[in-house]
C-alpha positions in Angstrom: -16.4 110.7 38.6 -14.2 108.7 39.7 -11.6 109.2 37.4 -11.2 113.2 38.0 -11.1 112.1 41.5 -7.9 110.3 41.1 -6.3 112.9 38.7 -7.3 115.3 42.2 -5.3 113.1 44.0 -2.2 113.2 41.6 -2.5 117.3 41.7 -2.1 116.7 45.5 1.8 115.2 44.8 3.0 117.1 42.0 3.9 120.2 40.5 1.2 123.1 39.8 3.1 123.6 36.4 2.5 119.7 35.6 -0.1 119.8 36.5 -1.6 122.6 34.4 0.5 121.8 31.8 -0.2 117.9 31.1 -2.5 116.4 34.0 -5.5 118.7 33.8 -6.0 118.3 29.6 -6.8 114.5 30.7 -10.1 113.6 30.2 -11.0 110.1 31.8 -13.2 107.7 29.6 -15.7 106.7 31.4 -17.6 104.8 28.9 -14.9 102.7 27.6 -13.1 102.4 31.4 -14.3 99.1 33.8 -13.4 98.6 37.2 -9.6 96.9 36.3 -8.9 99.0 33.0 -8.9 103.2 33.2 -8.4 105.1 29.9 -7.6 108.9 29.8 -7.9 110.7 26.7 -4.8 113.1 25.9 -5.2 116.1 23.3 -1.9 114.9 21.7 0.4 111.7 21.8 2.8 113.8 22.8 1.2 115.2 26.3 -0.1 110.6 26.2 3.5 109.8 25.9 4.9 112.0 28.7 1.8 111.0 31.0 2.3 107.5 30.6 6.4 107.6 31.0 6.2 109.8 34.7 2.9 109.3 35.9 1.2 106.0 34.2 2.4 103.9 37.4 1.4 105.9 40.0 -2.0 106.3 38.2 -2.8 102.8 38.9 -1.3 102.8 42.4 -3.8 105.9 43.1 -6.6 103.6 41.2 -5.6 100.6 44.0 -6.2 103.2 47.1 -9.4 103.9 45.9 -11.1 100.6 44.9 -9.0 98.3 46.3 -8.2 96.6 42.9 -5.6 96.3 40.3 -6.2 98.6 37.9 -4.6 99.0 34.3 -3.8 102.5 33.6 -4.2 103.6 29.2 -3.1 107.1 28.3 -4.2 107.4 24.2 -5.3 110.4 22.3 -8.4 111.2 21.6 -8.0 110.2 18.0 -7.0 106.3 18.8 -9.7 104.0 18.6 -10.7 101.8 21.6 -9.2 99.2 22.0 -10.5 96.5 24.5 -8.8 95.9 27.3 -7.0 92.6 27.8 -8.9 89.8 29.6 -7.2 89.6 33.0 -4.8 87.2 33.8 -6.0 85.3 36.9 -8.6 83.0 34.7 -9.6 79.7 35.4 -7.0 77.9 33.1 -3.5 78.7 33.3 -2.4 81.5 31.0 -0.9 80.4 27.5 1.9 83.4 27.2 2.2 86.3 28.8 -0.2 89.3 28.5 2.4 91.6 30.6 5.4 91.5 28.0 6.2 94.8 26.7 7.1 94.6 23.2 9.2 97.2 23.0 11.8 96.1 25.3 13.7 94.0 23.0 17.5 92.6 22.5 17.9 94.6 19.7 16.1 97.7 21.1 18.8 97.6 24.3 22.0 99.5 23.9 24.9 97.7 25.2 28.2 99.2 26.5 31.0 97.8 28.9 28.4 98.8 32.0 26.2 96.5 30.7 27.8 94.1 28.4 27.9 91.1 30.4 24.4 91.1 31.8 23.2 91.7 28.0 25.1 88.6 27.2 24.0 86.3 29.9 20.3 87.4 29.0 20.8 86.3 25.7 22.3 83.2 26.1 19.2 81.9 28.8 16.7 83.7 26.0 18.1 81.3 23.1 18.4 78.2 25.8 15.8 78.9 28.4 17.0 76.0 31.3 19.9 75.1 29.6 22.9 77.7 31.0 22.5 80.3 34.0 19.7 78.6 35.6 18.4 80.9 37.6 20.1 84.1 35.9 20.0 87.1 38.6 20.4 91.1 37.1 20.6 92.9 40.0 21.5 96.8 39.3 20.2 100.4 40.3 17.0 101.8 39.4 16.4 102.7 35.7 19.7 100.7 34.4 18.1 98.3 32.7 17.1 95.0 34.2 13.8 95.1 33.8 13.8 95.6 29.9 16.5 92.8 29.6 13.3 90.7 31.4 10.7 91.7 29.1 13.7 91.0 25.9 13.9 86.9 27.1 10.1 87.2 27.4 8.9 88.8 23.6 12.1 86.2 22.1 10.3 83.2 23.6 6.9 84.1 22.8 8.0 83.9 19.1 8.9 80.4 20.3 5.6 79.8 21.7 6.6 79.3 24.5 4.2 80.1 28.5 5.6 83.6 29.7 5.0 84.5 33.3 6.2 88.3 33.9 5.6 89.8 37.4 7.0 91.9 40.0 7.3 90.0 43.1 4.6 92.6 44.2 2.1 91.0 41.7 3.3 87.6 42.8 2.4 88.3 46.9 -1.3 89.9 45.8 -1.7 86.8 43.4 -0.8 84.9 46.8 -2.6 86.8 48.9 -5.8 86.6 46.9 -6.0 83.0 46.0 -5.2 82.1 49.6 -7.9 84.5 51.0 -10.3 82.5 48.3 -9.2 78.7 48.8 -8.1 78.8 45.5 -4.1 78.3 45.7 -4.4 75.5 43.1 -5.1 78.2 40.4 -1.8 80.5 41.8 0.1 77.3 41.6 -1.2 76.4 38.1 -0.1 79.7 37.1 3.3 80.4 38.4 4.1 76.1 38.3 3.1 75.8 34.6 5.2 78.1 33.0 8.3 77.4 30.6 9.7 80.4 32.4 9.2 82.8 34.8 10.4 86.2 35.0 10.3 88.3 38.5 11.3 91.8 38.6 12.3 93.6 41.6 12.6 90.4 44.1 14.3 92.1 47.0 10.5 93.6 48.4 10.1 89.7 49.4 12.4 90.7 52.1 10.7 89.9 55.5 7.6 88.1 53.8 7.8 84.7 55.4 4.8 83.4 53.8 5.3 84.1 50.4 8.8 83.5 50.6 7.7 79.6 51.7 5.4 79.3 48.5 8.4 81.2 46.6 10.7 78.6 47.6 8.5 75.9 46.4 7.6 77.5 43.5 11.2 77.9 42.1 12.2 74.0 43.5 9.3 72.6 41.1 10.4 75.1 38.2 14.0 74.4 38.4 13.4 70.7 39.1 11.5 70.3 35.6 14.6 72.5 34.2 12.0 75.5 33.6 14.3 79.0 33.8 13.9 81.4 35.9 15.0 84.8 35.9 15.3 87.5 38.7 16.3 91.1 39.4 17.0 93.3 42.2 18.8 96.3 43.4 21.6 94.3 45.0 23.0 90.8 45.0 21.1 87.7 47.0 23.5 87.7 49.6 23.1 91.6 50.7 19.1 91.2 50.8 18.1 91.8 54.3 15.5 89.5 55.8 15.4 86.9 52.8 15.9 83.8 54.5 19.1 81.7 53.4 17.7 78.8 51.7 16.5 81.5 49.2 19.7 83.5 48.9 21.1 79.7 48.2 19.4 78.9 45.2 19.4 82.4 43.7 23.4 81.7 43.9 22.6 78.3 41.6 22.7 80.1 38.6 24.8 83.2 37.4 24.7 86.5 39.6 24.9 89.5 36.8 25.6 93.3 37.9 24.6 96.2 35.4 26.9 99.2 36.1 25.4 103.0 35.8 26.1 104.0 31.9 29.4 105.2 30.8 29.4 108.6 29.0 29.5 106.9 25.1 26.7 104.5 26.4 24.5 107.3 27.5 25.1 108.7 24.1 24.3 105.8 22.5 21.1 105.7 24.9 19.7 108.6 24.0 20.1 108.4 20.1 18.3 105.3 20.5 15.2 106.7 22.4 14.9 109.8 19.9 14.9 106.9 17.2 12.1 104.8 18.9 10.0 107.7 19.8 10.5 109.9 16.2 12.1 112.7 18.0 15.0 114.5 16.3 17.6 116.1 19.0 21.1 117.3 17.5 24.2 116.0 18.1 25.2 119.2 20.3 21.9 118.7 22.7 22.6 114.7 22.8 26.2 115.0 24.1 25.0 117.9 26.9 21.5 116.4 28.3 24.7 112.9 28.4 26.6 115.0 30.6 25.0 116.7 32.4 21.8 113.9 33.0 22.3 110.9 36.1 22.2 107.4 34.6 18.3 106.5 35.3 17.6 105.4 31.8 14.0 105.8 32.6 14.6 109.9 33.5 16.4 110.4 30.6 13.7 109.2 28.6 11.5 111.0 30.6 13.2 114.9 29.8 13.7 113.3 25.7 9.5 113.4 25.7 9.2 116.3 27.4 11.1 118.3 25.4 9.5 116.9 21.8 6.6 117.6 24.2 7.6 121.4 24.9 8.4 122.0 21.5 5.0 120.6 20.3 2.9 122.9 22.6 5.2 126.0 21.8 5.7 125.0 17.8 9.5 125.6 18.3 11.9 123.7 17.7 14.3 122.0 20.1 17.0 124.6 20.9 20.2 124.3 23.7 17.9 127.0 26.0 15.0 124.4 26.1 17.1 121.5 26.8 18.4 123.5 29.3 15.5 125.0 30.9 14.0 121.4 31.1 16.8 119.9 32.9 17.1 123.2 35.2 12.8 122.4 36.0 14.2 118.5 36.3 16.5 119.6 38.8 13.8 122.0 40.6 11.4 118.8 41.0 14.3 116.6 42.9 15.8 119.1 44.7 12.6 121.2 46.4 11.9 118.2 49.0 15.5 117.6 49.8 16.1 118.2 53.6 19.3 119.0 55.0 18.6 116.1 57.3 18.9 114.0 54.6 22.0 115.5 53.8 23.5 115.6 56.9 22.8 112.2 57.7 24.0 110.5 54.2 27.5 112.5 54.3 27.5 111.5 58.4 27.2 107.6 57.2 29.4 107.6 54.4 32.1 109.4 56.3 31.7 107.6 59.5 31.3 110.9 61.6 28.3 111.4 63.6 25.5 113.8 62.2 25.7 116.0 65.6 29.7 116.4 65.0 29.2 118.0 61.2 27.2 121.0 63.0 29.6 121.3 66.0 32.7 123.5 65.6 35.4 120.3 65.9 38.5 121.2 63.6 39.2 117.3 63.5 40.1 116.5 59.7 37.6 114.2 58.9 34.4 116.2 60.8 36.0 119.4 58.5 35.9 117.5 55.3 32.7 115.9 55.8 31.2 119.5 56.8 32.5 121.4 53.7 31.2 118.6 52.1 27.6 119.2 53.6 27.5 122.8 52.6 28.6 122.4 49.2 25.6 120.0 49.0 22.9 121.4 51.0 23.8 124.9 48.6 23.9 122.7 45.4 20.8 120.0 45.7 18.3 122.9 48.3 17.0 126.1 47.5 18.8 127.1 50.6 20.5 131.0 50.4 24.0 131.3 51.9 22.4 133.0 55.1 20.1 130.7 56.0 22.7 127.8 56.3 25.0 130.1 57.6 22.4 130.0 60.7 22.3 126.0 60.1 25.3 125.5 60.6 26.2 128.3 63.7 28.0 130.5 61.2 29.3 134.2 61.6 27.7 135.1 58.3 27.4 134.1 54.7 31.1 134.8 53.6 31.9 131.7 56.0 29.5 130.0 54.0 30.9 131.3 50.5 34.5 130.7 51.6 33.5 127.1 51.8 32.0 126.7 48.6 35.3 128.5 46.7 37.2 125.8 48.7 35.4 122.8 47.5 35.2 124.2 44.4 38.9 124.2 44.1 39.5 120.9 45.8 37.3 119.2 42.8 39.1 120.9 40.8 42.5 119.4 41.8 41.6 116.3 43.3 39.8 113.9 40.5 38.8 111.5 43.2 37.5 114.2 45.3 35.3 115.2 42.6 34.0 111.2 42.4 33.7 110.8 45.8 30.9 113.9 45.6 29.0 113.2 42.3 28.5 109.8 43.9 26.6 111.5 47.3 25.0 113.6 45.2 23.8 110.5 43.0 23.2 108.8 46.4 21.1 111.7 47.6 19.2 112.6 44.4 18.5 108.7 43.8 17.2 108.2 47.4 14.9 111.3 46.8 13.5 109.6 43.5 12.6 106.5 44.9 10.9 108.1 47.6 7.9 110.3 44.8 
């Protein structure tokens, strides 16, 4: 069946404890599930809600190895009624509104704070004008900051107005490409991504390098902007910094209004937090808020991720959420990203932000800035690996462990003292730990 065979294939890249615990009480509807639209059953909407927040993506990415098609991924519980699956969105006349919105993601649903408070605002302005100010508006941020819900909020305010919606990543827009051009139908792409009152693309720097869609890109947002249509784009980093996105591009995504979201403040991931519990019916106290805030990375998307699976945990058990579980979860969180961090990886991020060469951290130079960036290394490699003191004691052409515990005590103290110090390594460790993520 084929889908056991892809919930095989998901045991293959994760966790045994996921797996047991969540993956394996899937069943897959086979009745109800056609060759673009997979169900799974879940014995709770709990275990459904987790699934569908870590998992539900690469569940249709696994569907597209196999078959070759795009497949739309449903995690319910057994108790939900069937629902049939939308019609899919390449038709033969162009699409009406959007199918892909996420109603959900909403103005009012998105917590502002100063990280954030001038993208918000520049959404909401093209949402109540669409055409009329920041034409095109480009959110660029890091991952799980935001963008892509403040996309989906200008999408479900102008479907009240009635007006044609077209959501995709700019991976969606290339296959939609790809396709109609391998079928001589391009009139139909263009009818689609041409006809729209606006047109929002998520994640735009993977058209980097993509000469051919960039060309039908180009022409697609001349015609749109021309006939005053908005458009709006995200990506990690501003137009200008996007390697291999030719300039005539970068030139028109500067048109508009460039708008940066900013990693979460402490208060903001507060507020963040409170908000999730409230949208998903989950109570957390005030104590347990404030610590998974601290002690969490910014990824709005991973913090929503541990909020479900501890309602999830406390479901299964019939406990209630306590300071030990939160902490156990985030200590399991922290097992997940660190168990496939190399030291390479280490070595090589300190080496580049540093500007010393990855050969020098391991050689015994007493130079100032090869020291630094080698206690640096070992603090790391001993806080984000399973690593024991000996073993990178033997990395790193030590006596023994004590050189390696010294260090440690010395970095330690250094954080301590030194606030910017302490900066400069939460952000490798952010850089590290976020490079890791977008890696699974």
């Amino acid at each position: 069946m084929l889908g056991n065979k892809i919930l095989l294939m998901l045991k293959e890249e994760i966790s045994q404890l996921e797996y047991e615990r969540y993956i394996k009480r899937l069943q897959y509807d086979e009745i109800h599930s056609k060759v673009d639209f997979a169900i799974f059953n879940a014995p709770n909407p709990f275990i459904a809600n987790w699934v569908k927040t870590k998992y539900g993506k690469k569940l249709s990415q696994l569907f597209e190895m196999e078959t070759g098609m795009k497949t739309e991924v449903e995690i319910r519980t057994q108790k939900q009624k069937f629902i049939k699956p939308p019609k899919p969105i390449i038709s033969e006349q162009p699409p009406s509104s959007s199918t892909k919105i996420n109603p959900t993601y909403t103005f009012e649903n998105f917590v502002v704070g100063s990280s954030n408070q001038f993208a918000y605002t520049a959404a909401y302005k093209v949402a109540e004008k669409p055409g009329k100010v920041y034409n095109p508006l480009f959110l660029y941020g890091g991952v799980g900051l935001g963008k892509t819900h403040l996309l989906h909020a200008i999408g479900n305010l102008n479907i009240k107005q009635n007006r044609i919606i077209i959501y995709a990543t700019i991976e969606q827009f290339m296959n939609d490409f790809t396709y109609h051009l391998r079928h001589k139908t391009i009139e139909k792409f263009r009818a689609k991504y041409r006809k729209c009152d606006i047109l929002l693309i998520d994640d735009i720097q993977f058209l980097s390098g993509k000469e051919g869609t960039q060309e039908e890109f180009f022409h697609t947002f001349n015609e749109l902007h021309t006939e005053g249509k908005q458009i709006v784009l995200t990506s990690d980093q501003p137009p200008q910094k996007i390697i291999g996105l030719e300039d005539r591009l970068k030139s028109r995504f500067e048109w508009g209004l460039i708008a940066d979201i900013q990693p979460p403040e402490l208060e903001t991931k507060i507020a963040i937090i409170k908000k999730k519990c409230e949208l998903n019916g989950i109570y957390l106290s005030e104590e347990i808020i404030n610590y998974l805030a601290a002690n969490m990375d910014s990824n709005i998307r991973e913090i929503e991720g541990v909020i479900l699976k501890l309602n999830a945990y406390s479901s299964l058990v019939n406990q209630q959420i306590t300071m030990e579980l939160a902490n156990n979860v985030l200590n399991e969180q922290r097992r997940e990203l660190q168990k496939d961090i190399s030291l390479k990886e280490i070595v090589d991020t300190v080496a580049i932000e540093l500007n010393v060469k990855p050969s020098e951290i391991k050689s015994k130079s007493k130079k100032r800035q090869i020291v630094k960036a080698r206690r640096i290394v070992i603090y790391l490699a001993r806080t984000l690996t399973p690593n024991s003191m000996p073993q990178l004691a033997q990395f790193f052409g030590m006596k023994d462990h004590t050189s390696v515990s010294h260090t440690m005590k010395k970095v330690k103290e250094m954080m301590e003292k030194d606030s910017s110090f302490k900066l400069e390594i939460d952000e490798l460790i952010h850089k590290i730990q976020h490079s890791r993520c977008e890696k699974l």
